[in-house]
C-alpha positions as CSV (number, residue, x, y, z in Angstrom):
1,X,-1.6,-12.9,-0.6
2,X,-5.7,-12.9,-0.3
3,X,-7.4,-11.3,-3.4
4,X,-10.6,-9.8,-3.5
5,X,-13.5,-12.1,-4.9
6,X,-13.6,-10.4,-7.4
7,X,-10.2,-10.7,-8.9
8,X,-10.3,-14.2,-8.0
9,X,-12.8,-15.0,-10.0
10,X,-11.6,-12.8,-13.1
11,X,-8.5,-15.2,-12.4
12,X,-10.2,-18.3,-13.0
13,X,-11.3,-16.9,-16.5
14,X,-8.3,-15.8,-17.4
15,X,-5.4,-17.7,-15.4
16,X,-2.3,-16.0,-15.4
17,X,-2.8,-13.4,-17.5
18,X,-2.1,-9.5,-17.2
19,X,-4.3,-7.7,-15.0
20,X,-4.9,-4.1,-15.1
21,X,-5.8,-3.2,-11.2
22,X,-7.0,0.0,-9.0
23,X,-4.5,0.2,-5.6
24,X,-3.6,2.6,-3.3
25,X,-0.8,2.8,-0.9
26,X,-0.6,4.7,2.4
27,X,2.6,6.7,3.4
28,X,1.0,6.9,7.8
29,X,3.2,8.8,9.9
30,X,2.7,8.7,13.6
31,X,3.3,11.8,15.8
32,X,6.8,10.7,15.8
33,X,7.0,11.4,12.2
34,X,8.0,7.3,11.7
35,X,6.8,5.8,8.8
36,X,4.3,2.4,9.4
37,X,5.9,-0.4,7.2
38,X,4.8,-4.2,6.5
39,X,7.0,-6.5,5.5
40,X,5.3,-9.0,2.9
41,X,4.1,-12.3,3.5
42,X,4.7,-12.8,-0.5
43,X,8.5,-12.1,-1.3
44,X,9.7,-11.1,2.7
45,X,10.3,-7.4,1.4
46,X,9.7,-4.2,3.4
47,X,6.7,-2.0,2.1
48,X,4.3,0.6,2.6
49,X,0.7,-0.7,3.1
50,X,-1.1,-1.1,0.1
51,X,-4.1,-2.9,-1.6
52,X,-6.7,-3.1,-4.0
53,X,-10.0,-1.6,-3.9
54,X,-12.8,-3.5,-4.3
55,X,-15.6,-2.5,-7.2
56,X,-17.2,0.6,-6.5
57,X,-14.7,1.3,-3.2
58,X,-13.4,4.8,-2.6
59,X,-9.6,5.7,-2.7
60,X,-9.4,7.0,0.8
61,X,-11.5,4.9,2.1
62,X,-10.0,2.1,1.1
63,X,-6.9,2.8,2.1
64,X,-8.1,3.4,5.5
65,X,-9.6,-0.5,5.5
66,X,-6.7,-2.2,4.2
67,X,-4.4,-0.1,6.8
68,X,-6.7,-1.8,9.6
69,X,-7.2,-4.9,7.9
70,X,-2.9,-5.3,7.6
71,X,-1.8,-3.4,10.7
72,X,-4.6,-3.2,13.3
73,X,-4.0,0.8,13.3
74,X,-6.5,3.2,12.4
75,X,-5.4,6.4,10.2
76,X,-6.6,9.4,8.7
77,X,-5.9,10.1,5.0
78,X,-4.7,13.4,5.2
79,X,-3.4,14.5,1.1
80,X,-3.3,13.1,-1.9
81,X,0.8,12.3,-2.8
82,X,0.3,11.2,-6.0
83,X,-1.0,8.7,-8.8
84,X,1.2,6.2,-11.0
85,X,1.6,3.0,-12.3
86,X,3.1,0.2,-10.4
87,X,4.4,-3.0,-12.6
88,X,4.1,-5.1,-14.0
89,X,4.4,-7.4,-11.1
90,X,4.6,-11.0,-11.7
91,X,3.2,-12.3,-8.6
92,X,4.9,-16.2,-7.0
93,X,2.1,-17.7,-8.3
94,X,2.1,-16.9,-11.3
95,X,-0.2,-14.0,-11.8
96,X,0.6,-11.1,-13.6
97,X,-0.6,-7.3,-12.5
98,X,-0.2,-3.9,-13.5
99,X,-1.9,-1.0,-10.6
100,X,-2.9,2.6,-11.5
101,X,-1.6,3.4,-7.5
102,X,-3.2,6.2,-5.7
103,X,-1.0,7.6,-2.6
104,X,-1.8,8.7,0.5
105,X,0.0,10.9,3.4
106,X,-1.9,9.4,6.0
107,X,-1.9,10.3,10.0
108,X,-2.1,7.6,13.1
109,X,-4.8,8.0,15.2
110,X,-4.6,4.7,17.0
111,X,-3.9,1.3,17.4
112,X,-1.1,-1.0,18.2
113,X,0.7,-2.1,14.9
114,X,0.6,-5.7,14.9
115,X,0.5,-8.4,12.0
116,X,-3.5,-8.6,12.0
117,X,-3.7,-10.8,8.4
118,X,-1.6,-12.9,6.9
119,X,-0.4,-10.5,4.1
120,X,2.3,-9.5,6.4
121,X,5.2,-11.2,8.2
122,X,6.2,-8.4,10.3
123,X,4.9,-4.7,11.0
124,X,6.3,-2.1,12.9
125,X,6.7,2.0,12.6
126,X,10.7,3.2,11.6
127,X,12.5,6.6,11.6
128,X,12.5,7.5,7.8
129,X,16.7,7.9,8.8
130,X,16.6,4.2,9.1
131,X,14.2,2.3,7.1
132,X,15.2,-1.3,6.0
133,X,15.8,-2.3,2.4
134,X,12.1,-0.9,0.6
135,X,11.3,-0.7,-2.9
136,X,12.7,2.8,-4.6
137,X,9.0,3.9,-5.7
138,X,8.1,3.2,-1.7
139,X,11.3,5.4,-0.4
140,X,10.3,8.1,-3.0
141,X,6.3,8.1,-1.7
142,X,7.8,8.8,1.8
143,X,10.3,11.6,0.9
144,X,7.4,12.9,-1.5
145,X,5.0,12.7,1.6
146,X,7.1,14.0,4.2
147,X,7.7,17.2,1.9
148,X,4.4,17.2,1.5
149,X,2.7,20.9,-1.0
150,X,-0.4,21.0,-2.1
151,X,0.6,19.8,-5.5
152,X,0.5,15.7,-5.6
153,X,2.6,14.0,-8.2
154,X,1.9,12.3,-11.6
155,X,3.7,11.9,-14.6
156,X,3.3,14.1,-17.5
């Protein structure tokens, strides 16, 4: 999957080793109320859209790029779901991450979702009652953001 420059090149100091990484991940429900999912170019799995911010970048904001940048659709962060850690992940190449993750409820406000990188192999909007195999933390972000208070999650 691309990097930002700026990871690649703390990669070619450091190879392999554990990287400590700011992402954010979008839970976008259309007026439908189904759930915008990619399914990744890198290990073929179902996901919400995610990325990495690059240096100096805005959670929201970009969230809202890497939506368009994977999808093609252009949403509105609506609420802050919550913040955790995702990993580590040890990536097929090799390289090793760990992401404080900042979660969005998002909101379509247009677009056709298409593949529009090559992150993604697939992407396509699904009724939360049948969503295909996702990662656990993924399916809890939607049920979190579908139930939506003004309280956003974290762990204590």
């Amino acid at each position: 999957m691309p990097s930002p420059d700026y990871v690649l090149a703390l990669r070619e100091k450091i190879g392999h080793d554990p990287l400590w990484l700011p992402g954010v991940c979008g839970v976008v429900f259309d007026d439908a109320g189904r759930v915008l999912l990619g399914q990744r170019s890198d290990n073929g799995r179902w996901a919400l859209i995610t990325g990495i911010l690059e240096p100096g970048e805005q959670p929201a904001p970009g969230l809202v790029r890497e939506i368009m940048e994977e999808t093609g659709v252009l949403a509105v962060v609506e609420h802050l779901v919550g913040v955790d850690t995702v990993g580590p992940i040890i990536f097929p190449n090799g390289d090793a991450c760990e992401f404080l993750n900042v979660v969005f409820r998002c909101r379509y406000i247009s677009g056709k979702a298409r593949v529009n990188d090559d992150e993604s192999l697939a992407v396509g909007w699904f009724a939360v009652a049948d969503l295909p195999d996702i990662p656990a933390g993924h399916l809890a972000n939607i049920q979190r953001a579908r139930a939506m208070t003004e309280a956003a999650h974290f762990e204590q």
